[in-house]
N, C-alpha and C positions, 0 to 999 in steps of 0.2 A: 444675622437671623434675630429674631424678636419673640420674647416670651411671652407677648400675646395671644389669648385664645381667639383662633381667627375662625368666623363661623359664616357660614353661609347663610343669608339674610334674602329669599324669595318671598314676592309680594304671594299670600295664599290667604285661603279663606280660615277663618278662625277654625280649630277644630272642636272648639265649645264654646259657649258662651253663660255669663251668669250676669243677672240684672235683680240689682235690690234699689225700689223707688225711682229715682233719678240717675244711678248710676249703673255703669255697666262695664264689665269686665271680657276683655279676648282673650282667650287663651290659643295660645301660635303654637306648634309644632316645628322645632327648630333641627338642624341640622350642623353641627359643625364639621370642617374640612375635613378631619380626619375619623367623621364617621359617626361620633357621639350623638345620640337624639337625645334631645332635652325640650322641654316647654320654659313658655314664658309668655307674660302676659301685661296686656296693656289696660288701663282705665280710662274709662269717659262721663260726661254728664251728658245727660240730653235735660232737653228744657222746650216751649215752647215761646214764641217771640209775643208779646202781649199785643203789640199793634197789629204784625200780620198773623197771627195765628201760624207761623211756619217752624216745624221742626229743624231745632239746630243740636249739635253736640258739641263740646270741648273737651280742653284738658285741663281747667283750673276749676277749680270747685270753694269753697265758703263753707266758715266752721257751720253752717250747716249741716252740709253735707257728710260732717263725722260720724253719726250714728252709721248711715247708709254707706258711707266707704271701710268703715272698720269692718261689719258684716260682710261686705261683698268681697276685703280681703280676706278674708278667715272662711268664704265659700268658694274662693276658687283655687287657697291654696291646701284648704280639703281636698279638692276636687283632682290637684296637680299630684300629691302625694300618692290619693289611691289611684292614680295610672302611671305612676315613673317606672313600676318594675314592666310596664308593656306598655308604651307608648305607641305602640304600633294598635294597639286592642282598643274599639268601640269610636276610634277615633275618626273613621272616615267619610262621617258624616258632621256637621256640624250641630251639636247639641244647644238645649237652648236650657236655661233653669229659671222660675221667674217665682223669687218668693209669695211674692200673691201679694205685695206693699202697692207695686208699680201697678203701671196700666197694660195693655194689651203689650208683648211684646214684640209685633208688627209695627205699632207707634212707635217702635225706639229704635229701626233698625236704622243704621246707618250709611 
């Protein structure tokens, strides 16, 4: 047997989202085998491509990007703390936060 915390990993839709600038944060509602719900959450960048003008996103970012990923962490692990005791609560839709830096945030969905 293995002291691994084994969790159950389904593809699902974010249950929030926060977007500061160029960067954007999911936040997943997780599940482990023996019952525990917990969040957790992934980052991105989106950007536009200069030749075709097409929305792309990643996962590597440029000490640019430090202002904008330091805030976007410290906005969504705000965000995870005030729902841990009910992660069941406000969650079943997908929320959206957009500090007012970035653009539309229909332009950044992914």
């Amino acid at each position: 047997m293995t002291d691994k915390k084994q969790t159950i990993l389904t593809p699902s839709k974010p249950v929030h989202t926060i977007r500061c600038q160029d960067i954007v944060a999911f936040v997943h509602r997780r599940q482990s085998l023996n019952g525990f719900t917990y969040f957790d959450y992934t980052l991105a960048r989106n950007w536009s491509s200069m030749s075709t003008n097409k929305l792309s996103s990643g996962c590597t970012f440029f000490p640019a990007n430090e202002e904008a990923l330091v805030e976007t962490i410290h906005q969504v692990t705000a965000w995870i703390r005030a729902n841990l005791q009910s992660p069941g609560t406000n969650t079943s839709t997908a929320g959206t936060k957009d500090n007012g830096q970035g653009a539309n945030p229909s332009d950044h969905d992914i």
